[in-house]
C-alpha positions as CSV (number, residue, x, y, z in Angstrom):
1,X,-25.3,-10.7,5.9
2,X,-22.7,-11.5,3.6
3,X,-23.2,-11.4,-0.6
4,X,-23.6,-14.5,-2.8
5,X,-20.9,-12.2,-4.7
6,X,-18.4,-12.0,-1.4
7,X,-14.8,-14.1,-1.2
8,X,-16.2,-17.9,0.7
9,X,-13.2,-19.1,2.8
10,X,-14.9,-22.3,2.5
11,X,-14.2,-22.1,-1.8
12,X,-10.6,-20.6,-1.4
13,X,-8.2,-21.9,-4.0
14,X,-5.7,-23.0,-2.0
15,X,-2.1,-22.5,-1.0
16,X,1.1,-22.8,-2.9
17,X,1.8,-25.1,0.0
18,X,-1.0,-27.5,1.5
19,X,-1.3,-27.0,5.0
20,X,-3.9,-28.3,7.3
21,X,-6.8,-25.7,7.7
22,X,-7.1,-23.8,11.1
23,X,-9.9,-25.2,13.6
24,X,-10.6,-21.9,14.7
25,X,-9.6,-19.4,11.7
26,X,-10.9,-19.2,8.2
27,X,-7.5,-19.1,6.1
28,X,-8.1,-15.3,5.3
29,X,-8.2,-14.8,9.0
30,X,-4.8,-16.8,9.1
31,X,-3.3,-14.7,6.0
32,X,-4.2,-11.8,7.8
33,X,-2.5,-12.7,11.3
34,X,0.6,-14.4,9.2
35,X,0.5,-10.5,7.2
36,X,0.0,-8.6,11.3
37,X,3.5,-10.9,12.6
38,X,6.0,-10.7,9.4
39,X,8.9,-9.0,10.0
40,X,8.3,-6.5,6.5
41,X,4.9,-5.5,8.3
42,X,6.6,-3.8,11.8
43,X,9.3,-2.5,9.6
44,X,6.6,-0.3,8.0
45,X,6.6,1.4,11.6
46,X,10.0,3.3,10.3
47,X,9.1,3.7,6.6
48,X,8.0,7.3,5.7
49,X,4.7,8.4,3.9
50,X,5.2,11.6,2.7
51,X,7.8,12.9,5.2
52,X,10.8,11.1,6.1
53,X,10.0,8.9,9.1
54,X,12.3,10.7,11.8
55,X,11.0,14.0,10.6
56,X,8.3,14.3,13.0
57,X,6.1,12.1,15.4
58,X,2.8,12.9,14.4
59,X,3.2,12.7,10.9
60,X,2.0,8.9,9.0
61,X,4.4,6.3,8.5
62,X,3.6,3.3,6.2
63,X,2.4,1.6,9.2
64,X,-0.3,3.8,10.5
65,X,-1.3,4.0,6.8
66,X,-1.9,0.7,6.6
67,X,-3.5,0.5,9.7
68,X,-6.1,3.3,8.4
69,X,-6.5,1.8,5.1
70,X,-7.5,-1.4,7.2
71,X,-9.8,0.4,9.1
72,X,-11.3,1.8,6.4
73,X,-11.5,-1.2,4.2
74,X,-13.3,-3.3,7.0
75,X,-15.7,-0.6,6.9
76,X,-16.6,-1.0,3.3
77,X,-16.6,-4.4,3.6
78,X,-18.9,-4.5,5.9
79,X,-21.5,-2.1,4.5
80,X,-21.2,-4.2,1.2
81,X,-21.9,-7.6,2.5
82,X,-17.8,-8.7,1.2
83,X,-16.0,-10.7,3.7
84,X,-14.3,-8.3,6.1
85,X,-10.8,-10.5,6.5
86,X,-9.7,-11.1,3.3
87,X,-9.8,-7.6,3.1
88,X,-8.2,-6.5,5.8
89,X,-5.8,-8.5,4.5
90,X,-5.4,-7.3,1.1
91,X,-4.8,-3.8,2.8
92,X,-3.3,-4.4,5.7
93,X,-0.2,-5.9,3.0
94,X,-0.4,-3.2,0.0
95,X,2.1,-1.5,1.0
96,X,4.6,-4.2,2.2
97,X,7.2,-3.8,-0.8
98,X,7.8,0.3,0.0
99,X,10.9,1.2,0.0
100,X,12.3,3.4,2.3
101,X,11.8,7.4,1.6
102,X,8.3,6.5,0.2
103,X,8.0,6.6,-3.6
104,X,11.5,8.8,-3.6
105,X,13.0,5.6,-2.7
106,X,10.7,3.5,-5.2
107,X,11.9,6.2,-8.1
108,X,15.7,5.8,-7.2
109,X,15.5,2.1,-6.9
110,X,13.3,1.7,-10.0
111,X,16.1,3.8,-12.4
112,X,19.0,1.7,-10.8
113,X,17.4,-1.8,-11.4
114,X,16.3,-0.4,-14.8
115,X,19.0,-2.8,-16.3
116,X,18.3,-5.6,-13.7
117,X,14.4,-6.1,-14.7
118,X,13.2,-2.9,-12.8
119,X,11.7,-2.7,-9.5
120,X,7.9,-2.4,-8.5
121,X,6.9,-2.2,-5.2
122,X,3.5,-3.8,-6.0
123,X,5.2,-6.8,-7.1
124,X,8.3,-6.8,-4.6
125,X,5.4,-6.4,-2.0
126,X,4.4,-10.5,-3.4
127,X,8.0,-11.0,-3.8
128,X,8.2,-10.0,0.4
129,X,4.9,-12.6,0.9
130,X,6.2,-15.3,-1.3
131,X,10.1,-15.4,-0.8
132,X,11.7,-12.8,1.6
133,X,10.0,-13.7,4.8
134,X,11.6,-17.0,5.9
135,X,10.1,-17.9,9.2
136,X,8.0,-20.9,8.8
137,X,9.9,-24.5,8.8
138,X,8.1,-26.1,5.6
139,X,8.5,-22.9,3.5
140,X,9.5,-19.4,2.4
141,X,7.2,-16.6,2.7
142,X,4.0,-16.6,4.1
143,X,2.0,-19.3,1.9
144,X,-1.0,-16.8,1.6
145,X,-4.7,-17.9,-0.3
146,X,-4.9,-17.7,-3.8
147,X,-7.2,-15.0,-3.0
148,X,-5.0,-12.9,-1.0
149,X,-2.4,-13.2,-3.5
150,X,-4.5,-12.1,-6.3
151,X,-5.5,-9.1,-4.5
152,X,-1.9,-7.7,-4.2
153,X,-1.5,-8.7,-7.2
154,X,-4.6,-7.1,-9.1
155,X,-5.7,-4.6,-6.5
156,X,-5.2,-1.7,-8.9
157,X,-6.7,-3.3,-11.8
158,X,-5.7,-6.4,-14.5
159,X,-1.7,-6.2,-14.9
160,X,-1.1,-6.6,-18.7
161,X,1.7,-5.4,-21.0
162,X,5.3,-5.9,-19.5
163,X,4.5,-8.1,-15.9
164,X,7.0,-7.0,-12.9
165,X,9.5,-10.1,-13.2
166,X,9.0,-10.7,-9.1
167,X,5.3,-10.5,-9.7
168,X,6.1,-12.9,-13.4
169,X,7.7,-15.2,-10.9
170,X,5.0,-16.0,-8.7
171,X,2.2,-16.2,-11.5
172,X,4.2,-18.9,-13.1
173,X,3.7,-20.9,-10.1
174,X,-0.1,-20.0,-9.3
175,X,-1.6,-18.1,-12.0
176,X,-3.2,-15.7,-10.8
177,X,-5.3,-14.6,-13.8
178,X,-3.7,-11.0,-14.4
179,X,-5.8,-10.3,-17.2
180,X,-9.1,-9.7,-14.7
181,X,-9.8,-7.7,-12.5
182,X,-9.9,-8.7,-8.7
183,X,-12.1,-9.9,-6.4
184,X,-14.4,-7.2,-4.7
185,X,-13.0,-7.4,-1.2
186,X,-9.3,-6.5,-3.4
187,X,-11.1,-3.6,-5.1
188,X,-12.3,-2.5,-1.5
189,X,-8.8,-2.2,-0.1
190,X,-7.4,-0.6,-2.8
191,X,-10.7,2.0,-2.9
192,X,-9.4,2.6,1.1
193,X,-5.8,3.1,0.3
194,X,-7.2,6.1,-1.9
195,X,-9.6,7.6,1.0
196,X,-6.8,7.1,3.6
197,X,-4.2,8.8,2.0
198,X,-6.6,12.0,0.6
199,X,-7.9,12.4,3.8
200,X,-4.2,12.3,6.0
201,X,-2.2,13.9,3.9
202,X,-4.2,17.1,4.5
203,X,-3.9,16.4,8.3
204,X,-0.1,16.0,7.8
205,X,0.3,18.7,4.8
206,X,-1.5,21.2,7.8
207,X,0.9,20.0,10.8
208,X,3.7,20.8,8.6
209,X,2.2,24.4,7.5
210,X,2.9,24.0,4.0
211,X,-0.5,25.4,3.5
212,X,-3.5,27.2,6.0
213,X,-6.5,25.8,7.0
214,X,-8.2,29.0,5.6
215,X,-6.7,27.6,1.9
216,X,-8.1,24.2,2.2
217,X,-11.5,25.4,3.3
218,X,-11.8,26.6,-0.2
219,X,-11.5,22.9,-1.9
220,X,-14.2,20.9,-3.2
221,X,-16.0,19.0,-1.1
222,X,-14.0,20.3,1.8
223,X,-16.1,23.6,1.3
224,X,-19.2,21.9,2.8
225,X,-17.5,20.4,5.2
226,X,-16.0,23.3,7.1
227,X,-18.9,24.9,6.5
228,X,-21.4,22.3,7.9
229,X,-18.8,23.0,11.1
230,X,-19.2,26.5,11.4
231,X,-22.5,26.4,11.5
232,X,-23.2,23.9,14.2
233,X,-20.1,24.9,15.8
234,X,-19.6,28.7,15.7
235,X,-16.7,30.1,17.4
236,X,-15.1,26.6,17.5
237,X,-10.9,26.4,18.6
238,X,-9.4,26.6,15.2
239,X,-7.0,22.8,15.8
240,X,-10.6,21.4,16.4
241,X,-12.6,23.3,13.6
242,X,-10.3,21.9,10.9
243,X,-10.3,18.0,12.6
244,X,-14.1,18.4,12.5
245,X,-14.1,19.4,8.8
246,X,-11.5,16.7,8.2
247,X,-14.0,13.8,9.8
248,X,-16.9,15.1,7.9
249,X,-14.6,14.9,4.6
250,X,-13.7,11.3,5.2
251,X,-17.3,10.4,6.2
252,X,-17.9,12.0,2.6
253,X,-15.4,9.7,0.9
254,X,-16.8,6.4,2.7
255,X,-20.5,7.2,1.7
256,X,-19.8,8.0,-1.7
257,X,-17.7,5.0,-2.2
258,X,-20.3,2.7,-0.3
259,X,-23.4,4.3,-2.2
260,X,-21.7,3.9,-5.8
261,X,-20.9,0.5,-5.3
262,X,-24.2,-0.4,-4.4
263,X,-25.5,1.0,-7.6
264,X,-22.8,-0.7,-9.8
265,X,-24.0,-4.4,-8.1
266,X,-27.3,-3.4,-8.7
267,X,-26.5,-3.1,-12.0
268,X,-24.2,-5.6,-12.6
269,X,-26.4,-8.4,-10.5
270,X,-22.8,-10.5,-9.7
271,X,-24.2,-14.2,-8.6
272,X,-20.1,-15.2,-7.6
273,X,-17.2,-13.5,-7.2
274,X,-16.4,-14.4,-10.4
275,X,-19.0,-12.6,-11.8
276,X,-17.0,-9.3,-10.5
277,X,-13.5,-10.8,-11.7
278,X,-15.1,-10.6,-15.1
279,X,-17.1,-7.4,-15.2
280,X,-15.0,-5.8,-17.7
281,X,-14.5,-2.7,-15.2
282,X,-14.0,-2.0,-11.3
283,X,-17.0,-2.3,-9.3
284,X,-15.9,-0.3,-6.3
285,X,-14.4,3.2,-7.0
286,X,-15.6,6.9,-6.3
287,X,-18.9,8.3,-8.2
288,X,-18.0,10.5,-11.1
289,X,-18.9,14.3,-9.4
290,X,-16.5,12.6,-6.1
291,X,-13.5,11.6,-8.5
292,X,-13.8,15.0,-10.3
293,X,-13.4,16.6,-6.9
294,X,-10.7,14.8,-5.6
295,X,-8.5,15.4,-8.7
296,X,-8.8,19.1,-7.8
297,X,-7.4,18.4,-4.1
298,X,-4.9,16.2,-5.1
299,X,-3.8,18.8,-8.2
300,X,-3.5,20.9,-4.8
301,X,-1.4,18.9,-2.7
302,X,0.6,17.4,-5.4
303,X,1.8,21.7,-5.4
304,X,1.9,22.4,-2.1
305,X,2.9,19.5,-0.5
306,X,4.7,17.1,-2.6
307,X,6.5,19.4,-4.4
308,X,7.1,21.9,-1.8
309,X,10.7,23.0,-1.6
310,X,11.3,21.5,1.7
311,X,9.9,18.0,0.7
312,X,12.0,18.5,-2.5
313,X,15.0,19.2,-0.5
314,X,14.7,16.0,1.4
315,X,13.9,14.0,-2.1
316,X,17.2,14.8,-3.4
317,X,19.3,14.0,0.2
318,X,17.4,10.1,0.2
319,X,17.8,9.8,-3.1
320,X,21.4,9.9,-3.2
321,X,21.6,7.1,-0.3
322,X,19.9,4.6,-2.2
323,X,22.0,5.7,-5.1
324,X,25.0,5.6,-3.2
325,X,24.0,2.5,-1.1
326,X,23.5,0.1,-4.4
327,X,26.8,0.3,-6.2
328,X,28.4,0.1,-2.5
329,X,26.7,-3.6,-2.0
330,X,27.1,-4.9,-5.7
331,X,30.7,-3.9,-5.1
332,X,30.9,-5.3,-1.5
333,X,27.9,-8.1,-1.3
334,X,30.3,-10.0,1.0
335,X,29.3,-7.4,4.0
336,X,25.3,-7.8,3.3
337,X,24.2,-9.3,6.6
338,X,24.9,-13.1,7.7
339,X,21.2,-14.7,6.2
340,X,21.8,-12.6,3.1
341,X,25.3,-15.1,2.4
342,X,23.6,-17.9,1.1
343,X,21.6,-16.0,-1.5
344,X,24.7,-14.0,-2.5
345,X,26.9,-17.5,-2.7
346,X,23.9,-18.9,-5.4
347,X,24.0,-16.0,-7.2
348,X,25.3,-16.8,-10.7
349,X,24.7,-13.5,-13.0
350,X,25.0,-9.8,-11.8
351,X,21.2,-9.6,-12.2
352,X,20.9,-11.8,-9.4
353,X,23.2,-9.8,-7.3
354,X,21.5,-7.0,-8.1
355,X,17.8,-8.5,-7.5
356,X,19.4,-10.0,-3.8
357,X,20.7,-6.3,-3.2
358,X,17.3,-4.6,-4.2
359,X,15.8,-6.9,-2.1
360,X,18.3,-5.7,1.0
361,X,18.1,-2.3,0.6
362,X,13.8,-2.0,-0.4
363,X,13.4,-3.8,3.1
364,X,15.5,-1.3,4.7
365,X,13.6,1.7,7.2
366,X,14.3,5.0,6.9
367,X,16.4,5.3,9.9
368,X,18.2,2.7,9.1
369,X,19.5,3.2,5.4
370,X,20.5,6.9,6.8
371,X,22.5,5.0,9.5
372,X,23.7,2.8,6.8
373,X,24.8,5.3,4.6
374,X,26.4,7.2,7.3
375,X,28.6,3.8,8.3
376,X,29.4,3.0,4.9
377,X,29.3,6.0,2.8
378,X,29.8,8.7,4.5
379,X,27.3,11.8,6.0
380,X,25.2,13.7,3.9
């Protein structure tokens, strides 16, 4: 049954755009099939997580990410009364302004745009679903809801202070109230993104041996769970001991997410989703003891996995092809591809090169800005 307090397709604010509704698709179903076919979406396939994308075959990329986050957002959703689509939406798209090399990229990127108005992959992400995608004859980007935009926008909570000029740029055309907090369904997707990537980065952190299974048995929450394995499976094969304790942890993240949310509405009583917009606070997150544990886990894989000397190894090699790749375009934008001419020929300050160059090289996959670099630059 859906929630009086749940996204209504029927009450959707609109479109930048007006287009004629669907006959057989609520317009979050259509944002979320326009999100599914854009070009920035498949390119996710070849845009590393943690570990650079050609690294290994088993390990995430952005794309099967997103595709968990999705999975587990739908889930939420679902058990929450919220309207499943909008979403799946919301987190099947979070992730569309990544750079390539993950938040290495982001982190080189950010410093050299620093004098161009910065770079923020939240807001490049509504830069991607409002401007870069240029498919449809009667407009650029993907002319998403009000709604869908809002929840890229706001996911992570109300944007104040300084506003990401790509994200600045779209508010001044539909305001998108930046000063509240998102819908529910926006607050599920971005409570997913956080179970999806505590829970694989473990499976990947383990495939890569940059720490034992015996080690992470000893983490909160994780305790229980290999233990709960042990004793209903004694003697299990050690590859399916640890994927047994691994499910039971993500159960444990779902539930507790689920369980806490339900006591916050009960609280809160929301009649309309407005009512959640303007709570003052997020309505779906972790419960306290939950939150308290996961800081210890990711305390533990910030150590031994993100900072690990091999990962670190690889963060300095990217980094120096983005760094390397953005003077080499600002300095030849006449060789950025054919449908990147027209934008280059408008440009009329260096800040719009430089914002038309970001936007080339953020879109880029990992395999391709190495090959890139190697054509234009010069091997590692």
């Amino acid at each position: 049954m859906t929630a009086h307090y749940a996204s209504d397709p029927a009450l959707a604010r609109g479109r930048r755009v007006r287009e004629e509704e669907s006959t057989f698709r609520s317009c979050f179903q259509r944002d979320r099939d326009r999100i599914i076919h854009a070009s920035a979406f498949r390119r996710l396939k070849h845009k590393t997580q943690v570990f650079i994308e050609h690294e290994g075959d088993y390990y995430r990329t952005r794309l099967t990410h997103s595709i968990e986050v999705a999975q587990v957002a739908r889930t939420i959703s679902g058990a929450l009364g919220l309207n499943a689509e909008l979403t799946e939406a919301v987190a099947l798209a979070h992730d569309l302004g990544h750079t390539p090399f993950g938040h290495t990229g982001e982190d080189a990127l950010c410093e050299l745009m620093a004098p161009f108005g910065g770079f923020d992959h939240n807001a490049q992400a509504i830069r991607i679903v409002t401007h870069l995608e240029r498919h449809y004859a009667d407009f650029d980007g993907l002319n998403l809801t009000w709604e869908t935009l809002e929840g890229l926008a706001k996911h992570n909570g109300p944007v104040t202070g300084d506003i990401p000029w790509a994200l600045a740029a779209c508010n001044a055309e539909m305001d998108l109230e930046l000063h509240t907090h998102a819908s529910a369904e926006a607050q599920v997707a971005a409570i997913a993104d956080d179970v999806a990537y505590n829970h694989h980065d473990l499976h990947d952190g383990l495939r890569a041996e940059l720490f034992s299974t015996d080690e992470l048995a000893e983490l909160p929450i994780l305790r229980d769970c290999f233990t709960a394995v042990d004793k209903r499976y004694p003697g299990l094969n050690y590859y399916r001991r640890r994927h047994e304790a691994l499910r039971r942890f993500f159960g444990v993240l779902v539930e507790d997410v689920i369980g806490y949310a339900q006591t916050r509405l009960a609280g809160l009583q929301p009649a309309t989703v407005q009512d959640i917009r303007l709570a003052g606070y997020p309505i779906i997150r972790f419960s306290g003891p939950v939150f308290e544990d996961l800081k210890v886990i990711r305390a533990f894989l910030f150590e031994r996995m993100y900072r690990a000397p091999s990962v670190i190894e690889m963060r300095a090699r990217v980094t120096r092809v983005v760094e390397e790749l953005f003077p080499w375009f600002m300095e030849n934008p006449d060789q950025l591809p054919k449908q990147w001419r027209k934008d280059v020929e408008a440009a009329q300050t260096e800040t719009d090169l430089a914002r038309i160059v970001s936007d080339y090289i953020a879109g880029m996959t990992d395999r391709f800005a190495l090959q890139e670099h190697e054509r234009l630059v010069g091997g590692l």
